[in-house]
N, C-alpha and C positions, 0 to 999 in steps of 0.2 A: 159441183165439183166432181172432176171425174178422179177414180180408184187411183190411179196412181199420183196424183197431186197430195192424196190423203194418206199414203201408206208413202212415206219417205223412205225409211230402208228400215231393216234388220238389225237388231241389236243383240252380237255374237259377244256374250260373257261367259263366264263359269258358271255363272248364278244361271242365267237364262237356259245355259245347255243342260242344269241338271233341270231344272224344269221342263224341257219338252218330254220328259219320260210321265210326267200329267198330262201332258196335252196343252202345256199354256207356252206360249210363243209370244216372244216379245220387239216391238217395235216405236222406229221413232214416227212419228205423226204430225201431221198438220198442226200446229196451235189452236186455231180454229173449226176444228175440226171436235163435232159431238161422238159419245158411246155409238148412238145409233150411223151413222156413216162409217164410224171405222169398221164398226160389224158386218156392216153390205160391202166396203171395199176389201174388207179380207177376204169374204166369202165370193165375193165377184172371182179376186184374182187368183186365189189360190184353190179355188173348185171348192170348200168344204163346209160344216156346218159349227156355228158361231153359238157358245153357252153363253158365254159373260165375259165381257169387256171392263176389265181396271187402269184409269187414266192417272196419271202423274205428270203436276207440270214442276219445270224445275229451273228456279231462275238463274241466269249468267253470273258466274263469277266476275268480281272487278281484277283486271288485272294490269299487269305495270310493267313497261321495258323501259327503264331510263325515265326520262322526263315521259314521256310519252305514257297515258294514262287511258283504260275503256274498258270495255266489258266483256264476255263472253257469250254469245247471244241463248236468249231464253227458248226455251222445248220443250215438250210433250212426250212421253211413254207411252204406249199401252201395252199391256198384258192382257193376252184375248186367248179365255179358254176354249178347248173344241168341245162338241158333244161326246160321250164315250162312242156313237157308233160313225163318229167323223172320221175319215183316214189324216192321215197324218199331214204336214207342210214338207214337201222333199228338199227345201232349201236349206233347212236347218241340219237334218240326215246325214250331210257327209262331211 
């Protein structure tokens, strides 16, 4: 799997931006995708160094327009802390 199959995008909350002041950055991810791959595709893409990686999968909500009846499709979190002497992600910065 190459880094950017595995690192889908950026997950921009309140929650998420008061945490980059630790150092933890958070993203959507491959499903199939382990701890250890998201930790080389962060560090691949974004230059830096990787403490610990927390996954969360989260299943789709069922939902309904009318007759018409499905789900919302199921995903993946991670939360990947940097080392204290890691520089920062400048994507999350501005």
């Amino acid at each position: 799997m190459v880094a950017h199959d595995i690192i889908r995008r950026p997950i921009i909350t309140e929650k998420s931006m008061d945490q980059t002041a630790d150092k933890k950055y958070t993203f959507e991810v491959a499903k199939n995708a382990n701890k250890i791959e998201i930790k080389k595709a962060v560090e691949e893409i974004f230059k830096v160094e990787v403490e610990k990686v927390t996954t969360i999968n989260y299943k789709g909500k069922p939902k309904r327009q009318g007759v018409f009846a499905g789900k919302r499709a199921d995903w993946k979190k991670a939360v990947v802390k940097l080392t204290p002497s890691s520089k920062t992600i400048e994507l999350f910065e501005s």
